[in-house]
C-alpha positions in Angstrom: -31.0 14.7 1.8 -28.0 13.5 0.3 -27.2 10.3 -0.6 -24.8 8.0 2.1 -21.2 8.2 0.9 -21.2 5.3 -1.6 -24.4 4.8 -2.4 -24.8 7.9 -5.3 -26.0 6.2 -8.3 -24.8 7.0 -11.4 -28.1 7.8 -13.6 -29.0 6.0 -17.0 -26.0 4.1 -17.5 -25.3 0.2 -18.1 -22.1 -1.6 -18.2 -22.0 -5.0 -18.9 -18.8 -7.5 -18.2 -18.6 -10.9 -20.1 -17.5 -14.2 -18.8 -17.3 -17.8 -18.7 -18.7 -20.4 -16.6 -18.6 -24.0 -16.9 -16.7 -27.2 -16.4 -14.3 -29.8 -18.1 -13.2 -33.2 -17.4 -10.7 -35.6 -18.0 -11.4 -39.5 -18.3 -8.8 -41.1 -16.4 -6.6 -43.5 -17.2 -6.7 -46.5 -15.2 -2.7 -47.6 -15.7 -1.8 -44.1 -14.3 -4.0 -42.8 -12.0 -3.2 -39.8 -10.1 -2.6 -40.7 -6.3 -5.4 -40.5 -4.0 -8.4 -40.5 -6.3 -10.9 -43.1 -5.2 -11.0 -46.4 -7.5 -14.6 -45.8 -8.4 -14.2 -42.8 -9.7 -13.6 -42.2 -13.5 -13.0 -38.8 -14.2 -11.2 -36.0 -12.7 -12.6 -32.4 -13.7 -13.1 -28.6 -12.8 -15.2 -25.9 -12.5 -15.0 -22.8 -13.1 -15.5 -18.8 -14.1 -13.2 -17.1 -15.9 -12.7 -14.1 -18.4 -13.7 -14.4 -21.9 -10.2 -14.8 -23.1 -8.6 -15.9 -19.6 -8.5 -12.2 -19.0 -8.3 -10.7 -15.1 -12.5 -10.3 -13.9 -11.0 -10.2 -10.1 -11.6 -6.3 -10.1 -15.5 -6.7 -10.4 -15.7 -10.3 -8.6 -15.0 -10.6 -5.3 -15.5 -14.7 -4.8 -17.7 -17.4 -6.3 -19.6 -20.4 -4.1 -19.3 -23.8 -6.0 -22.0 -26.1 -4.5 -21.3 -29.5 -5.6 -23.7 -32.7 -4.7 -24.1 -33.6 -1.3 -22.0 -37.0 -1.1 -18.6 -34.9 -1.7 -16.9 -33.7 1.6 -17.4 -30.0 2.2 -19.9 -29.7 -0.5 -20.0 -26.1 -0.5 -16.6 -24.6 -1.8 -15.9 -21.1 -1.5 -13.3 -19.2 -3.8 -11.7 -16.0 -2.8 -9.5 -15.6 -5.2 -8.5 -15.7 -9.1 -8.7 -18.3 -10.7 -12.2 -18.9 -9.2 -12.2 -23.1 -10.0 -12.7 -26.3 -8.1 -11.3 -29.2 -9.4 -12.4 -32.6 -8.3 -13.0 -36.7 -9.2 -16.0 -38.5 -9.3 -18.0 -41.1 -11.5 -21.7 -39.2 -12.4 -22.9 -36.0 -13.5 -25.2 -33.5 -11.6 -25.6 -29.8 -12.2 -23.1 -27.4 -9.7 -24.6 -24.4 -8.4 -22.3 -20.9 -8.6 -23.1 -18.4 -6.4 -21.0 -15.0 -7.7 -20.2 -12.3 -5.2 -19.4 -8.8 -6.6 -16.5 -6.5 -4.7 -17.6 -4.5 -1.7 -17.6 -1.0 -3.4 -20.4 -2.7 -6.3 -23.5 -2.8 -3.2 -25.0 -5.2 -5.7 -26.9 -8.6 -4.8 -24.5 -12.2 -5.7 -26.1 -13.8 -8.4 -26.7 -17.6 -9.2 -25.7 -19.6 -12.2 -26.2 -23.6 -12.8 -24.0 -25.5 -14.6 -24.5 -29.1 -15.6 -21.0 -30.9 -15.2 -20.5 -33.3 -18.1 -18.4 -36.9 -17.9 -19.3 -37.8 -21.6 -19.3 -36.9 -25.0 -22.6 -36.6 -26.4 -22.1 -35.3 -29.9 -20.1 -36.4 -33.1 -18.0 -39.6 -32.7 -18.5 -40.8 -29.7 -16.5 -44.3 -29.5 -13.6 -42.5 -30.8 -14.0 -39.4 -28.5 -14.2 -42.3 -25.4 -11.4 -44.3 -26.8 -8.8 -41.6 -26.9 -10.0 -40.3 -23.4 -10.5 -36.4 -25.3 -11.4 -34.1 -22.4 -15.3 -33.1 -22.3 -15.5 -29.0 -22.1 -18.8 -28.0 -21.2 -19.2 -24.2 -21.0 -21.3 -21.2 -21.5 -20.8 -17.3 -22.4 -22.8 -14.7 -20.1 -22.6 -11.3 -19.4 -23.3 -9.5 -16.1 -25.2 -6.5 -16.8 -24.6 -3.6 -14.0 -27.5 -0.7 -14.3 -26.6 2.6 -12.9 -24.1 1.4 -10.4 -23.1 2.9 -7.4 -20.1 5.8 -8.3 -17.1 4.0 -6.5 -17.8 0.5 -8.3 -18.5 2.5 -11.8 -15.1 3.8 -11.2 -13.6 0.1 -11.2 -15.6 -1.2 -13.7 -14.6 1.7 -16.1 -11.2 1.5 -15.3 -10.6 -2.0 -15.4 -8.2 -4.5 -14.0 -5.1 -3.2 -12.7 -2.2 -2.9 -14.8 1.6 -3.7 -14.7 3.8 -1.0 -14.9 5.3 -0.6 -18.5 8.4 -0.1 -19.5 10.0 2.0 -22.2 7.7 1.9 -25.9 5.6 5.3 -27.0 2.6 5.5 -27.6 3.3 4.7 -32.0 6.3 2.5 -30.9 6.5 -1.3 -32.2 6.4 -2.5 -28.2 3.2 -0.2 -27.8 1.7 -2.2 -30.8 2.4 -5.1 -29.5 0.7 -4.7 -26.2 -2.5 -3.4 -27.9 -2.7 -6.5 -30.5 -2.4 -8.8 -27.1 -3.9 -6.8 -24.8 -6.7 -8.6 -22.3 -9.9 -6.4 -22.2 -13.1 -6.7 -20.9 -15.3 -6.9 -23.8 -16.0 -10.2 -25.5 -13.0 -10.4 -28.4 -13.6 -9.5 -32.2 -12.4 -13.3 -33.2 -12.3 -16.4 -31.5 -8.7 -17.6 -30.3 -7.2 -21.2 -29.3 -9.8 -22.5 -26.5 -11.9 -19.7 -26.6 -15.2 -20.2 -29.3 -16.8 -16.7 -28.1 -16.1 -14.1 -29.9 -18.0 -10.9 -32.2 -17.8 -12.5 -34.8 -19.1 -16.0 -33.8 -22.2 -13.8 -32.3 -22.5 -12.7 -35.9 -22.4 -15.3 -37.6 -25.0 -17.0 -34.9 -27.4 -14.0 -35.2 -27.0 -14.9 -39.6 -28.0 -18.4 -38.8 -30.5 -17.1 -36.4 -32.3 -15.2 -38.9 -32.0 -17.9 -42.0 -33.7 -20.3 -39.4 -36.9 -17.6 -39.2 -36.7 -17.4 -42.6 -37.3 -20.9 -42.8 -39.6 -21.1 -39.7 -42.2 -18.5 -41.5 -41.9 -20.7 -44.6 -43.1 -23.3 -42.9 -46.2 -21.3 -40.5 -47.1 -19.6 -44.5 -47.2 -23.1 -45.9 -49.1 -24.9 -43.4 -51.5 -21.8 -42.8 -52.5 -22.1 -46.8 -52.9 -25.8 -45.9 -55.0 -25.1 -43.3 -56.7 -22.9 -45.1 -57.4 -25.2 -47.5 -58.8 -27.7 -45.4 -61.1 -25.1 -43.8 -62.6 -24.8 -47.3 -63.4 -28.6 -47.7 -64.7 -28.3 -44.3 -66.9 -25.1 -45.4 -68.1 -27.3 -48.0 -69.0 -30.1 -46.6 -71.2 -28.5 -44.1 -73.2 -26.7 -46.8 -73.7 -29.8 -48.1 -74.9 -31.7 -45.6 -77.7 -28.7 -44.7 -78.7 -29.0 -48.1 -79.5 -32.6 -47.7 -81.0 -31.8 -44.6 -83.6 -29.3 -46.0 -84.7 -31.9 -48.7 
């Protein structure tokens, strides 16, 4: 029996689609404090899921549920629409749960992420961070990894966010050129760019450091294994010993 319209699988394939997730905030500054922010609070921040390089992810995700802590009004904020952010005030920090729904035609499960909003700087200099009130970006690179999806959403997902009609430029002209150096795609970029740290390269160069760090790790398990080694010696020792005194 066939397969419901819809529902056909398409067999041994994976396609994965990159993203952001996270937050950033803003200490506020008490002589010019936006209008109707509470007086306790201290910061005003967002956040948010986005394309690697701010690029259009609305074609694969439908809506994302931001679940912030219980003592904020309406809690449980649900996005329909690009760019899928809540911004807010408050005073502490607590971890924000994002619930991601796919588009209809993917017949996949929504998926959970935490996040872990952050007021403060906790790294480098921190009385100068706090003195010149330097926004804190917290985020976090993942992928969402589609197996064998249904043949109406592997349709989106190969052909990718909708595009603007173009105007006149052929395929070798200087305009076409253009558009492909700046163009938005769904795969993480080859180099990082102005407020974006993830990139193919930066993956690289963490897989190098990655790899010098096991180097250095089985160093270390080598060196303390001959130690050990060592010691089990001495140990060998001194129990041959002692049985030899004991048959005296």
């Amino acid at each position: 029996m066939p397969a419901p319209a819809g529902t056909k699988r398409v067999k041994g394939v994976q396609i994965h689609r990159p993203f952001i997730y996270g937050s950033i905030a803003k200490p506020l500054d008490p002589s010019n404090r936006p209008p109707g922010i509470s007086p306790e609070h201290t910061h005003q921040w967002s956040v948010f899921v986005r394309g690697v390089n701010d690029e259009d992810i609305s074609y694969w995700l439908k809506k994302v549920q931001f679940k912030l802590h219980e003592t904020y009004t309406n809690s449980s904020r649900m996005v329909e629409s690009a760019p899928f952010e809540v911004t807010e005030s408050g005073w502490g920090e607590f971890e924000v749960q994002m619930k991601l729904y796919f588009v209809p035609e993917a017949n996949e499960k929504a998926q959970t992420l935490w996040h872990a909003l952050k007021l403060h700087p906790y790294v480098g200099d921190i009385e100068t961070q706090k003195e010149r009130r330097d926004p804190i970006v917290s985020q976090n690179y993942e992928e969402i990894i589609f197996s064998e999806p249904v043949e109406p959403f592997y349709d989106i997902l190969t052909s990718g966010p909708p595009q603007p009609a173009r105007g006149k430029g052929g395929k070798g002209s200087k305009q076409a050129m253009l558009r492909k150096q700046g163009e938005r795609s769904a795969e993480i970029p080859y180099t990082n760019s102005e407020g974006n740290p993830f990139s193919q390269k930066e993956e690289g160069m963490e897989l190098d450091r990655l790899k010098e760090a096991m180097k250095t790790v089985d160093g270390m398990v080598k060196e303390e294994r001959a130690k050990l080694a060592e010691k089990e010696k001495v140990m060998e020792g001194l129990r041959r010993e002692g049985f030899g005194q004991q048959g005296k």
